[in-house]
C-alpha positions, 0 to 999 in steps of 0.5 A: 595439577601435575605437579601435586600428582608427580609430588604424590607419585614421589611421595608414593615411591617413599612410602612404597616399603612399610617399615617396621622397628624390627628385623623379622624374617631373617633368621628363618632356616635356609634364609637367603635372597628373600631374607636379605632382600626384606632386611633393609627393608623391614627396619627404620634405620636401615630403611631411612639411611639408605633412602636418604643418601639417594635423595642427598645424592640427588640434592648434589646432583652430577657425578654424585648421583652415581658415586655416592650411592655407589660408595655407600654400597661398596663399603656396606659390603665391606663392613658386612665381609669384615663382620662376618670374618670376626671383626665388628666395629664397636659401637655399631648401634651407635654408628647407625644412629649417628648416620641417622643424625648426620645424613638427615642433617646433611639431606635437611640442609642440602649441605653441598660437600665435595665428591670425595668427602661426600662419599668418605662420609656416606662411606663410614656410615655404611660401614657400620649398616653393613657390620650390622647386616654382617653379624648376622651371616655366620648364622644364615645357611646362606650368607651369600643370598642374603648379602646378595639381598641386602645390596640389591633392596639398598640399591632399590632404596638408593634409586628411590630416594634419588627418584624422590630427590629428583621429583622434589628438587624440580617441584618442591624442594621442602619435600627432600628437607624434611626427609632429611628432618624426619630422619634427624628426628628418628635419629635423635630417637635411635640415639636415645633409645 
């Protein structure tokens, strides 16, 4: 009975957001925390990506609970400086849709990578999270708000996946595989949408 209650209550955490196809909100006037904070949270890539990479985090355990999230933060708020300093990667669209496809694989297989590599990889993808979040700043009154939003909600997503990472690993560790499959999945829609 405790393990299906502490299954729900994971299950629960992840279905916490109601995650949308769109990103609604965000150019009101004046926007700014608020705004940055529902961003992630209102669009599926964003929303499954940030939610996966702590729930992989988790399936690698050790230091990579803390560095992986971490790295993913650091370059989201890079690609997001780069952006709104003029530079955006091509392909970001792309490059959201690929890390759709290449977290969920590896959080599907609990494919165990190196630190480093693990988090070059989460690295690269949040780049391009954050190149997109990025695009949008120059036309906000408040980028800073809003930056300083969208990293506290990834945060959040980060401790949820690895909260739900945790919970499956220790009851049913299919749970965090077909996260990681459901993600491919949306992924694959991304990519041919």
């Amino acid at each position: 009975m405790r393990k299906i209650s502490t299954i729900g209550l994971a299950l629960s955490l992840l279905l916490a957001t109601a995650p949308a196809f769109a990103h609604p909100g965000h150019d009101l006037p004046g926007a700014g925390f608020v705004a940055g904070l529902m961003h992630p949270l209102l669009g599926l890539d964003h929303l499954l990506a940030m939610l996966v990479v702590g729930v992989w985090a988790a399936q690698l355990g050790g230091r990579a609970r803390l560095w992986v999230p971490a790295s993913f933060l650091a370059l989201m708020g890079c690609g997001a400086l780069f952006a709104f300093n003029g530079y955006t990667p091509p392909q970001v669209e792309a490059g959201i849709a690929a890390s759709l496809l290449a977290l969920g694989l590896l959080c599907a297989t609990a494919w165990r990578l190196p630190l480093q590599l693990a988090m070059s990889v989460v690295g690269v993808f949040a780049f391009f999270h954050g190149a997109a979040h990025g695009s949008e700043l120059p036309t906000l009154a408040q980028p800073s708000a809003f930056a300083l939003g969208f990293l506290f909600a990834t945060a959040t997503l980060h401790i949820a996946g690895l909260s739900f990472g945790t919970v499956s690993a220790r009851h049913s560790r299919w749970l965090a595989r077909a996260c990681g499959l459901g993600t491919v999945a949306v992924g694959l829609v991304y990519s041919f949408a």
